[in-house]
C-alpha positions in Angstrom: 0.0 0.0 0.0 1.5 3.2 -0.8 1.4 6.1 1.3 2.4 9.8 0.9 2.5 13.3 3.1 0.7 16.5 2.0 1.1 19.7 3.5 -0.4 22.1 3.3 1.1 25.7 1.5 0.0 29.2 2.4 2.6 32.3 0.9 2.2 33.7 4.2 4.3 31.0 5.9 6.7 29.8 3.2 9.0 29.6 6.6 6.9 27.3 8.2 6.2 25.5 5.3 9.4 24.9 4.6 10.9 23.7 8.1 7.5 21.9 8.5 9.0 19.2 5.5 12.8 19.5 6.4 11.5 18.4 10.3 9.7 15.5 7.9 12.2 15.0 5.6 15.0 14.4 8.2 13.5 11.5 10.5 11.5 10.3 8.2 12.4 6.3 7.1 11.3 4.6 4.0 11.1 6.6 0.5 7.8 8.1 1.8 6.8 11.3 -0.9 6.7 14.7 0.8 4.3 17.1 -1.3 3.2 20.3 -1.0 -0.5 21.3 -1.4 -0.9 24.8 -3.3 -4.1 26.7 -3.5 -3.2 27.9 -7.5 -1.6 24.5 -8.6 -5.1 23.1 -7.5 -7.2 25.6 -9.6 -4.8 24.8 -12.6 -5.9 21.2 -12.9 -9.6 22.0 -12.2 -10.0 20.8 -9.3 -10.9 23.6 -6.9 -13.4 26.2 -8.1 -15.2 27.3 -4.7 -15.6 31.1 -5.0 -13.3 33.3 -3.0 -12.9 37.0 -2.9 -10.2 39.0 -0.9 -11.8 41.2 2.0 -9.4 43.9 3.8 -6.4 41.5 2.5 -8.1 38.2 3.8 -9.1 35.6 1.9 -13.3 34.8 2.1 -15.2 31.9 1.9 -18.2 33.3 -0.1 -19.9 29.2 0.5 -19.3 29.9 4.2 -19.7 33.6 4.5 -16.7 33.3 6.3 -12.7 34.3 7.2 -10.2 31.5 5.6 -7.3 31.7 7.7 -5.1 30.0 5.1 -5.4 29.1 1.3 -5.4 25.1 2.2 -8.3 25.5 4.9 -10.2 23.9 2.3 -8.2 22.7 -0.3 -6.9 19.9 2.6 -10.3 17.9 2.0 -8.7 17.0 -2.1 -6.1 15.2 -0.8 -7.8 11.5 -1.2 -8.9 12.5 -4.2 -5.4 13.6 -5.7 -3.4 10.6 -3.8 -6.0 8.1 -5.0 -5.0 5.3 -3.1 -3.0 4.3 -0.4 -2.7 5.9 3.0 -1.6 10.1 2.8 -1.5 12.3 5.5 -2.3 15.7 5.6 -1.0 18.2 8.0 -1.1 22.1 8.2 2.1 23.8 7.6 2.4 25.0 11.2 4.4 22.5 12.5 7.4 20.8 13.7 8.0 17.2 12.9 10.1 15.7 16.3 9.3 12.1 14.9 9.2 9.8 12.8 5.8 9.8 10.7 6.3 6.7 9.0 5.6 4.8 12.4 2.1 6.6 12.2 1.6 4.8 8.7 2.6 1.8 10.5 0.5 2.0 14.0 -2.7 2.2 11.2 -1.6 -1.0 9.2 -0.8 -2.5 12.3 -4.9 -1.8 13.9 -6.4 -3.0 11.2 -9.6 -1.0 11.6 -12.4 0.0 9.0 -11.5 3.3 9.3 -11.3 6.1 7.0 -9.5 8.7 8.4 -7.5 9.2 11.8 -7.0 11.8 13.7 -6.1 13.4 17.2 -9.9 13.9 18.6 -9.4 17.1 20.2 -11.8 19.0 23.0 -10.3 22.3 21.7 -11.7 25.5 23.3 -9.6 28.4 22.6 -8.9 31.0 24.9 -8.7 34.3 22.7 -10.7 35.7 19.9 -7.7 36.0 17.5 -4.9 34.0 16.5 -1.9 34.0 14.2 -1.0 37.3 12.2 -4.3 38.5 13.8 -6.5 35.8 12.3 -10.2 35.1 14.0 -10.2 32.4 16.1 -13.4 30.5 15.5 -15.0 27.7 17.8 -16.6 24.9 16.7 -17.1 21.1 17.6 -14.4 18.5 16.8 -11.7 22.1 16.1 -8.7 21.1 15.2 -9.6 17.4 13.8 -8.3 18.4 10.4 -5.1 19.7 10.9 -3.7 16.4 10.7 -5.4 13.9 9.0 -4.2 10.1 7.8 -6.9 9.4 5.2 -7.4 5.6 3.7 -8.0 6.8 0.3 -9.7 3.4 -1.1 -12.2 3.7 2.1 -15.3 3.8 0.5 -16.2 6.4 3.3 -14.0 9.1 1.6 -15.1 8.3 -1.9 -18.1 10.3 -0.8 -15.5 13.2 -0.6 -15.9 14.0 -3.8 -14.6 17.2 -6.1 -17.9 18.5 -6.1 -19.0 18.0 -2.3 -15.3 19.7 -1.4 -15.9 22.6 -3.9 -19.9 23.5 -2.4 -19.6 22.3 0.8 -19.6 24.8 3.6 -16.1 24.7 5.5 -17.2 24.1 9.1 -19.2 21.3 7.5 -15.9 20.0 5.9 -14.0 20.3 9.0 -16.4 18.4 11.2 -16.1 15.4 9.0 -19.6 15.9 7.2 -19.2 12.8 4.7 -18.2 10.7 7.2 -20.3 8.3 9.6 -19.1 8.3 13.6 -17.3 5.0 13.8 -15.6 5.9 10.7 -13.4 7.8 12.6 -10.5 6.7 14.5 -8.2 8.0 16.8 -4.4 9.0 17.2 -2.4 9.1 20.4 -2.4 13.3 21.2 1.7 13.0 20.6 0.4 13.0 16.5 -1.0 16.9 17.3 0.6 18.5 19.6 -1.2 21.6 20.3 0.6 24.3 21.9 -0.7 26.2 24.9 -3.9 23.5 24.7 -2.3 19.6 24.5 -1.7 17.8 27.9 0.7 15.0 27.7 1.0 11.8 30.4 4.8 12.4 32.2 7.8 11.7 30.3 5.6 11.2 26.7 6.9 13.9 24.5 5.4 15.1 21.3 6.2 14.4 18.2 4.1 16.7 16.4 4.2 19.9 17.8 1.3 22.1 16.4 1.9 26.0 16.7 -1.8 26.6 16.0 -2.3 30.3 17.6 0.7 31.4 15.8 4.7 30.3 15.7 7.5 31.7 15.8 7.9 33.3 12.4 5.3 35.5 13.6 6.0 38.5 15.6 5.0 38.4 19.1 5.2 34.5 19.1 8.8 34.1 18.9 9.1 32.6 22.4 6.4 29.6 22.3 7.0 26.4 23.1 9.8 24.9 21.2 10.8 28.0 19.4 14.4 27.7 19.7 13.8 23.7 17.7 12.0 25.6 15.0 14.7 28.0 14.7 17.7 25.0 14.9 15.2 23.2 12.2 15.5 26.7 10.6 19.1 27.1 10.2 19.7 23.3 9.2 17.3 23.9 6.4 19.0 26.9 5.3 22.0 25.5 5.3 21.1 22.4 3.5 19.9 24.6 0.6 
């Protein structure tokens, strides 16, 4: 079964974007693809059409009537439908990668379970009205389930994700799993999504996804979060690499 990595790809955080796949790239094992998910590539091939407009410099959701934080807030639910088979994860570009993702591949072959996606089930209230470079911060049930994702692509659950449902759907609909059933569902240990400021870990278990969703340190006034100074090492070994 092959498998594959998406992340997602915003201009606004071409940093984050790219330590978020050098952290992948350098603990990764296996010959696992590492691929980027861009807002105008998609359009190019056809395959997202939704209508957008910009308002005050934002991009808006005209579906939703709503604030996109990023250009892959919707453009994450394509990514069974561009793999096409095989397991692929998708993660938001806000991250650092402390382990090795292949062993999340593995813990899913390993289960065995009908499932068609997985996914840290957080109970994610946040605490402030804004977030990152001054973004709303919305609430809403099962928040944060999507910004990591391991899709079964050949699950017949997520052939109801189709081109058309990801293109009209409304977004909070999308991110609450709309074209899935409950039990279709199933859950990673919280070490997979890390969240920041939010996440509780048992003692001495430490995470290997760490998830800078109110805002990282590429943004000012973030710069001292929780494993800033790994981001910025990450930083500098990518930089150097180039």
């Amino acid at each position: 079964m092959k498998s594959a990595i998406w992340v997602g790809f915003d201009p606004r955080e071409t940093a984050a974007f790219a330590v978020c796949r050098e952290s992948i790239r350098r603990r990764l094992s296996g010959t696992v693809p590492i691929n980027g998910l861009v807002l105008d590539s998609l359009k190019r091939q056809g395959l997202y059409w939704r209508p957008t407009e910009r308002r005050l410099g934002r991009l808006w959701d005209v579906i939703s009537q709503a604030p996109m934080a990023t250009e892959f807030a919707i453009t994450r639910f394509l990514t069974p439908v561009i793999q096409g088979s095989g397991l692929a994860i998708f993660m938001d570009c806000d991250m650092l990668v402390r382990g090795n993702l292949q062993r999340v591949f593995n813990e899913i072959k390993d289960k065995r379970e009908n499932k068609a996606v997985w996914c840290v089930k957080h109970v994610h209230v946040p605490s402030s009205d804004t977030k990152m470079d001054d973004q709303v911060q919305t609430t809403y049930g099962r928040k944060n389930w999507s910004s990591f994702m391991v899709f079964d692509c050949d699950h017949p659950g997520n052939k109801r994700l189709s081109i058309d449902l990801v293109n009209a759907a409304r977004g909070l609909d999308l991110h609450q799993f709309c074209w899935l059933k409950d039990d279709e569902i199933g859950e990673l240990d919280p070490k997979w999504n890390y969240l920041v400021g939010h996440t509780e870990l048992p003692p001495n278990v430490e995470p290997k996804v760490v998830h800078y969703t109110d805002g990282g340190p590429w943004f000012t006034g973030f710069e001292n979060v929780a494993y800033a100074d790994e981001w910025r090492v990450e930083q500098t070994r990518w930089a150097s690499w180039l």
